[in-house]
C-alpha positions in Angstrom: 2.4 6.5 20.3 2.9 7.8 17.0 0.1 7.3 14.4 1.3 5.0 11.2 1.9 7.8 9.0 4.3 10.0 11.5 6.3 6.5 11.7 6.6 5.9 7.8 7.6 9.5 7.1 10.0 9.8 10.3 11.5 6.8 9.3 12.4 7.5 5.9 13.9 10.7 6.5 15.9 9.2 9.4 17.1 6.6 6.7 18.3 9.2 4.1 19.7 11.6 6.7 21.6 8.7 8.3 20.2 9.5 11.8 18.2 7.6 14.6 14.5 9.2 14.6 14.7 10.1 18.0 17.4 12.8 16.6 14.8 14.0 14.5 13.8 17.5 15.2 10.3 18.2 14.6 10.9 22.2 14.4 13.3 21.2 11.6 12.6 23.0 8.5 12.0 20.5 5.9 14.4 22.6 3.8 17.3 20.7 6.0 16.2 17.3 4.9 17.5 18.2 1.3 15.5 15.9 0.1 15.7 15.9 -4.0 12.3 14.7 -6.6 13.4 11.5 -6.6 13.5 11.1 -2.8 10.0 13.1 -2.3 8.2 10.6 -5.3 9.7 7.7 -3.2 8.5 9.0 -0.2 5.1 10.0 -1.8 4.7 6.5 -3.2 5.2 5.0 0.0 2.9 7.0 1.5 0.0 6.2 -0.9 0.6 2.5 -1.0 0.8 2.3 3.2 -2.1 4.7 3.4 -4.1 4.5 0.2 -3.4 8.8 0.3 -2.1 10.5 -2.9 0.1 13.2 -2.0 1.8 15.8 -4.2 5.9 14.8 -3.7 6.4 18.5 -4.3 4.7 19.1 -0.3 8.3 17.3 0.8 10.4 19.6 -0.9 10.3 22.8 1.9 8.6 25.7 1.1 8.9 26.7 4.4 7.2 24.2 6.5 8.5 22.1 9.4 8.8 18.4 10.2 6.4 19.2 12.3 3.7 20.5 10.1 4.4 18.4 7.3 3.2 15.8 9.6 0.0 17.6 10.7 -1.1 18.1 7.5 -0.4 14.5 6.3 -2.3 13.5 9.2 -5.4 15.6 8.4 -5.7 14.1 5.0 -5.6 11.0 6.6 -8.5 11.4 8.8 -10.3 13.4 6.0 -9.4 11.2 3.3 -8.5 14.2 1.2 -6.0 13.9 -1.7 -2.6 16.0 -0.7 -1.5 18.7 -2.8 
């Protein structure tokens, strides 16, 4: 089972890219998402108000990391209760 947070985020992208979450690839660069500011606040925003976690929108936008790791590191904060940046 998925923690909470891995559901929200895979969700959301599955809804902008149009695709089940099961076709989610967590390797996927999060450069593929194309996801633009406005869809990284939303995501952000939902984040915090689900899981009380304020994370920078700008970690959504690529740089390099995957699905995968996105999700790691939003996890860690979680369990830390660290603010993302």
């Amino acid at each position: 089972m998925q923690p909470d947070i891995d559901r929200l985020v895979l969700l959301h992208l599955a809804t902008l890219c149009g695709e089940p979450v099961e076709a989610l690839d967590l390797d996927m660069p999060m450069a593929a998402f194309d996801l633009d500011s406005f869809d990284a606040v939303e995501l952000s925003l939902a984040i915090e108000k689900a899981h009380a976690i304020e994370i920078d929108p700008e970690v959504f936008l690529g740089h390099g990391q995957s699905l995968g790791s996105l999700l790691d590191m939003l996890r860690s904060f979680r369990f830390r209760g660290e603010r993302g940046q």
